[in-house]
NUBA-153983 format. One record per residue (C-alpha): residue in one letter; x, y, z; residue number from 0. Coordinates in Angstrom, 1 decimal. Example, Ala and Ser with C-alpha at 12.3 -4.5 7.8 and 13.67 -1.06 7.14 Angstrom:
<rs>
<r lummi="A" xx="12.3" yy="-4.5" zz="7.8" kolza="0"/>
<r lummi="S" xx="13.7" yy="-1.1" zz="7.1" kolza="1"/>
</rs>
This chain:
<rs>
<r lummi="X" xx="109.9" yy="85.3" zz="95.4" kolza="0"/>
<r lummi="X" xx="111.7" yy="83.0" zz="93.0" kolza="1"/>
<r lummi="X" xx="110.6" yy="81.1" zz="90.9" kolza="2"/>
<r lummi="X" xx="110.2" yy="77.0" zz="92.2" kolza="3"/>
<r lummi="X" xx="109.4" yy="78.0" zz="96.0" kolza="4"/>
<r lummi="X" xx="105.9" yy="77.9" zz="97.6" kolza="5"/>
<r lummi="X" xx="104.5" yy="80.6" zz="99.1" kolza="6"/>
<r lummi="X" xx="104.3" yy="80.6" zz="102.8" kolza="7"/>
<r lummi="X" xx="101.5" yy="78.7" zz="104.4" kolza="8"/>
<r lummi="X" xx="100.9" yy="78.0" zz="100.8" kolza="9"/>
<r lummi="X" xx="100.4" yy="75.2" zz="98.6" kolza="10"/>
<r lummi="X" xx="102.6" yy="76.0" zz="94.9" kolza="11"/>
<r lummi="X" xx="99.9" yy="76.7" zz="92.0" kolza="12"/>
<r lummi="X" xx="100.3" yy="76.2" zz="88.3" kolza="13"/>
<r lummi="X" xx="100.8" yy="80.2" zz="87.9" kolza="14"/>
<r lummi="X" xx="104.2" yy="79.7" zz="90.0" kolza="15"/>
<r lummi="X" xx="105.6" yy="76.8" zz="87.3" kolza="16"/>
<r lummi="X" xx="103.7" yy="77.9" zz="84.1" kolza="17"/>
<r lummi="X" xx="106.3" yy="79.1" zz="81.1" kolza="18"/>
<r lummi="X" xx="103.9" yy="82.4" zz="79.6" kolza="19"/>
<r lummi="X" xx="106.0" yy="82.6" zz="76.7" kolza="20"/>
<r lummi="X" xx="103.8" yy="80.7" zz="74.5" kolza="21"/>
<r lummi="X" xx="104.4" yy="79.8" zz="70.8" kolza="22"/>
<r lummi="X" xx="101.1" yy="80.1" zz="69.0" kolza="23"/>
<r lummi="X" xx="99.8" yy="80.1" zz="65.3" kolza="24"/>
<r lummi="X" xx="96.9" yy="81.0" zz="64.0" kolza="25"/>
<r lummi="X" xx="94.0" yy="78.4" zz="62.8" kolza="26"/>
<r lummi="X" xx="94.7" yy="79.7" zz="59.3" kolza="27"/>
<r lummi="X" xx="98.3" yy="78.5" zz="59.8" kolza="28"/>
<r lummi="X" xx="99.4" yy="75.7" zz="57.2" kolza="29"/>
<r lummi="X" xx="101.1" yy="72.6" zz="59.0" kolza="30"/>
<r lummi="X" xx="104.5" yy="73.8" zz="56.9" kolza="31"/>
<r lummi="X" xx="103.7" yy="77.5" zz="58.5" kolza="32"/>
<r lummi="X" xx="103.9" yy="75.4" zz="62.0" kolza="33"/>
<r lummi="X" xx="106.5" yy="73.2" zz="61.5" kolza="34"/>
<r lummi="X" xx="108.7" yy="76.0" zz="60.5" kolza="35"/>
<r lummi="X" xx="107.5" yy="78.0" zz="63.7" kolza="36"/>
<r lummi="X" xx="108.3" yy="74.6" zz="65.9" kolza="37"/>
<r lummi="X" xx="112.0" yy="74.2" zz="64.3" kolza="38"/>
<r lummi="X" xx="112.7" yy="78.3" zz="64.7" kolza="39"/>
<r lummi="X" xx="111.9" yy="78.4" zz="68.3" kolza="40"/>
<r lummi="X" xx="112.9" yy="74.8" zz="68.8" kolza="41"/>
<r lummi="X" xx="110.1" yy="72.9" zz="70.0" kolza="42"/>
<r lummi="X" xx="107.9" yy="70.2" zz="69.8" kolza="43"/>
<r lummi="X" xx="104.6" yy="71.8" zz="69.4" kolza="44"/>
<r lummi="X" xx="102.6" yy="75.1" zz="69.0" kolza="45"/>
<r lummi="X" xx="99.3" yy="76.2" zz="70.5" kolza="46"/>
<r lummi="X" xx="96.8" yy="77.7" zz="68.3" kolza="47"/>
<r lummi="X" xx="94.9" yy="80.9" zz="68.7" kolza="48"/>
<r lummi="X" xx="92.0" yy="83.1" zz="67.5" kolza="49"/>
<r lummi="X" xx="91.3" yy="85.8" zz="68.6" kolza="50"/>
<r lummi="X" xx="93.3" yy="85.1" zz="71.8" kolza="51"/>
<r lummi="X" xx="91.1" yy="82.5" zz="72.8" kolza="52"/>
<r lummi="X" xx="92.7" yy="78.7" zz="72.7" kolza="53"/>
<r lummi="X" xx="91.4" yy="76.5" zz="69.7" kolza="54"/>
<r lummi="X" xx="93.8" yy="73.8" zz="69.5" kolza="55"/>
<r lummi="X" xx="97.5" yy="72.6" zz="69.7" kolza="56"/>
<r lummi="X" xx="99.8" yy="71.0" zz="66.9" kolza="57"/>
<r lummi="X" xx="102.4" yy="68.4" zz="67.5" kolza="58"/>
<r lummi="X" xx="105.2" yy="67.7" zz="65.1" kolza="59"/>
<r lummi="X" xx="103.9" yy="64.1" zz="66.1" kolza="60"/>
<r lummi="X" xx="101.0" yy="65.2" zz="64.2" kolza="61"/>
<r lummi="X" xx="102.6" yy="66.8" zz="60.8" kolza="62"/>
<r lummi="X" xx="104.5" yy="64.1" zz="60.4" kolza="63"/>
<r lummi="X" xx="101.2" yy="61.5" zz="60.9" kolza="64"/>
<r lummi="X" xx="98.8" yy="63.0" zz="59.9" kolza="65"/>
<r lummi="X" xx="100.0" yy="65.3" zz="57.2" kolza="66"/>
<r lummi="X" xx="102.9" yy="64.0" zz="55.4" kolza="67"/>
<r lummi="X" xx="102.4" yy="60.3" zz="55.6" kolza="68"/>
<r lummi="X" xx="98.9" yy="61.0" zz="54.8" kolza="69"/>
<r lummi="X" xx="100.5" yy="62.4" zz="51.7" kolza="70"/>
<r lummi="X" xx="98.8" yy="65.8" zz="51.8" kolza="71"/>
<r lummi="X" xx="100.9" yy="68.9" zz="51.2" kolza="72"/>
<r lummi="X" xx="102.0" yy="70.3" zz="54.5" kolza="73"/>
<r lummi="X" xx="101.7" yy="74.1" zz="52.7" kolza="74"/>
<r lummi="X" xx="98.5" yy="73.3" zz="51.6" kolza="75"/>
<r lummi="X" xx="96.8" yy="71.5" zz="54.8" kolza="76"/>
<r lummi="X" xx="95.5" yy="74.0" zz="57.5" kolza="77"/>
<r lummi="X" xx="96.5" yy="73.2" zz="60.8" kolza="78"/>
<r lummi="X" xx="92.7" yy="73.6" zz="61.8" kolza="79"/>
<r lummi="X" xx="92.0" yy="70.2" zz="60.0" kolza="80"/>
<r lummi="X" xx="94.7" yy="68.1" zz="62.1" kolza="81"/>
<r lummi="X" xx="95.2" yy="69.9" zz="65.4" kolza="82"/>
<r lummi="X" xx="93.6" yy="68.6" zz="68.7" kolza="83"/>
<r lummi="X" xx="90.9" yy="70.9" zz="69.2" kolza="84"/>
<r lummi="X" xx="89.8" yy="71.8" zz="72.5" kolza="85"/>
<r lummi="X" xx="92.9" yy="70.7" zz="74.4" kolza="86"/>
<r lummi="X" xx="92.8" yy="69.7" zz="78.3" kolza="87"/>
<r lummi="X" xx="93.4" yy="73.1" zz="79.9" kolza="88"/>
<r lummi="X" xx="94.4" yy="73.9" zz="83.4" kolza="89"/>
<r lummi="X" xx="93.6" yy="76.9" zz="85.4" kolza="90"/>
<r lummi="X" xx="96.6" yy="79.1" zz="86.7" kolza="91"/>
<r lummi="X" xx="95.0" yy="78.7" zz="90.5" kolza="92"/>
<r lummi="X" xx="95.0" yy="75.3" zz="90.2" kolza="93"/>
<r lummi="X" xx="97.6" yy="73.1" zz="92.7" kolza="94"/>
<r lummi="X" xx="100.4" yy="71.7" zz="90.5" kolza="95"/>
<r lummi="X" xx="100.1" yy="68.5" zz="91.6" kolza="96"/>
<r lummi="X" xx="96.9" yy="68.4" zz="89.6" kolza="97"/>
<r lummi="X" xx="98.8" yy="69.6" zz="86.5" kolza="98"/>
<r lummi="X" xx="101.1" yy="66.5" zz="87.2" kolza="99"/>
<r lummi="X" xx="97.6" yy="64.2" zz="87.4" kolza="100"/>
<r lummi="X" xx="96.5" yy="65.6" zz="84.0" kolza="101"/>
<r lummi="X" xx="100.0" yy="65.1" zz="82.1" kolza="102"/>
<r lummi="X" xx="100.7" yy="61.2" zz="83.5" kolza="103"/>
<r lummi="X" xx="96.5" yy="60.3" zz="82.8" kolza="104"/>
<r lummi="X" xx="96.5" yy="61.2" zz="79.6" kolza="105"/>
<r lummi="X" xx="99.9" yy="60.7" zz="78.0" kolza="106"/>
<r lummi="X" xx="100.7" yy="64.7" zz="77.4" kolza="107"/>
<r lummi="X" xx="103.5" yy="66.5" zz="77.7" kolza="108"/>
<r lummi="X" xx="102.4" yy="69.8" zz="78.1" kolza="109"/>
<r lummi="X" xx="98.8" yy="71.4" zz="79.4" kolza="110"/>
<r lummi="X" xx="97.8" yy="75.2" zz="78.5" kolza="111"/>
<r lummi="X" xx="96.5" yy="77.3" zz="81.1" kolza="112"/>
<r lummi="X" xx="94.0" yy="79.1" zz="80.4" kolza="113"/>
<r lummi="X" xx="92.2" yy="81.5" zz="83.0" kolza="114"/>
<r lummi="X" xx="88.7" yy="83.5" zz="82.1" kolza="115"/>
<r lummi="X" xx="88.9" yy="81.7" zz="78.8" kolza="116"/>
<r lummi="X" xx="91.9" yy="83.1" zz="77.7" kolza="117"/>
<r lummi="X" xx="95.4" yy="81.2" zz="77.2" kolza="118"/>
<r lummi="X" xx="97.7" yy="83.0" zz="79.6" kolza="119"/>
<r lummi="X" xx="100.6" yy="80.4" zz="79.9" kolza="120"/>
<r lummi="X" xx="101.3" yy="76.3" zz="79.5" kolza="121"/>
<r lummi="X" xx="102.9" yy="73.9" zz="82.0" kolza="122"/>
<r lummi="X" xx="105.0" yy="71.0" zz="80.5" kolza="123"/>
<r lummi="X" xx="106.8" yy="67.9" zz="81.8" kolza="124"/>
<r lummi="X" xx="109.5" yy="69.4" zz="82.3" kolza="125"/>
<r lummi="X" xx="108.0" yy="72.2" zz="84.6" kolza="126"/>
<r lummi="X" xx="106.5" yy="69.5" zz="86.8" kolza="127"/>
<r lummi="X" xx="110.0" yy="67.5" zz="87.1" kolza="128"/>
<r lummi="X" xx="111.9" yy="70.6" zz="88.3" kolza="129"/>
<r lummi="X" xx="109.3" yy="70.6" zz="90.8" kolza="130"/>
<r lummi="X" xx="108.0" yy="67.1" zz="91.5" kolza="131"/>
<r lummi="X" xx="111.9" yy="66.7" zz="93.1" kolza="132"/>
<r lummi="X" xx="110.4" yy="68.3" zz="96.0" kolza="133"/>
<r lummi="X" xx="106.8" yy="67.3" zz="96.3" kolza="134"/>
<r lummi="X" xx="106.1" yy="64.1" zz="98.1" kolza="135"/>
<r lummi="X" xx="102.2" yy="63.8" zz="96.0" kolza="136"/>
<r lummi="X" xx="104.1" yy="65.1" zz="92.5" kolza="137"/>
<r lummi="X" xx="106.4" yy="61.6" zz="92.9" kolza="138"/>
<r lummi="X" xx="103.8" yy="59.6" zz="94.0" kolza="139"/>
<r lummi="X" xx="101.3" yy="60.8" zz="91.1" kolza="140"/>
<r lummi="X" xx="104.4" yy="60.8" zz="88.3" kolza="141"/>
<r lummi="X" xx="104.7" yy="57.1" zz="89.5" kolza="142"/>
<r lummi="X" xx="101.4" yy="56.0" zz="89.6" kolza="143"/>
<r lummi="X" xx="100.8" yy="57.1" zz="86.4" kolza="144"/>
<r lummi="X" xx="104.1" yy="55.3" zz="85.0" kolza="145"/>
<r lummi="X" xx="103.0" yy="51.8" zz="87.1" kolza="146"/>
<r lummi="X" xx="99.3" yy="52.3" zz="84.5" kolza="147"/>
<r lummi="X" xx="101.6" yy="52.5" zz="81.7" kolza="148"/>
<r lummi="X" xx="103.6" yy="49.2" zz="82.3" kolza="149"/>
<r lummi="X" xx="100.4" yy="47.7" zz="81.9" kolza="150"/>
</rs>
């Protein structure tokens, strides 16, 4: 089935839209060890991991906030003493119209999915737009969301 299209009779889950290759770091990672990580694989943020199990997720937002402008040493700082810990998470089965309801109520651009408390992918922005071009309650959620933020 490709990739994008609900299953018959069905309504499209997260697990159909999720990207599973995550980029991760360690706790123990220092912001510079992230930063570096983000630049290499050219995004915006990392999800951290021990273990396997989800702990947190680093922005470069974040680095630059709360790290450099702070003044602290960004190969010093551990990204365990700036990340968000215990992140919103998703489950894989859950309708991705509720991954769209999670993103626009609280500002994020991506959401990890995490199933039997273990990170197996992350849905993003962009995931949901590819797909909200299709789904009647994706637009009207997406806008709704956007109509709080005017305020």
């Amino acid at each position: 089935m490709a990739k994008g299209w609900p299953k018959v009779g069905g309504v499209m889950k997260v697990s159909d839209k999720m990207t599973k290759d995550m980029i991760t770091v360690s706790s123990t990672a220092t912001a510079a060890e992230a930063a570096k990580k983000m630049q290499s694989e050219k995004v915006g943020s990392v999800l951290v991991l021990d273990g396997g199990s989800l702990r947190g997720l680093v922005t470069d937002r974040q680095i630059a906030t709360k790290v450099v402008a702070a003044g602290m040493d960004p190969g010093k700082v551990k990204v365990s003493e700036f990340m968000t810990k215990n992140p919103v998470t998703i489950s894989p089965e859950q309708e991705i119209h509720e991954a769209g309801k999670i993103i626009g109520e609280n500002g994020y651009r991506r959401v990890p999915v995490v199933k039997d408390g273990k990170l197996v992918g992350v849905i993003s922005v962009a995931d949901l737009a590819e797909h909200a071009v299709t789904c009647n309650l994706c637009m009207q959620n997406i806008f709704r969301e956007l109509k709080k933020a005017e305020r």
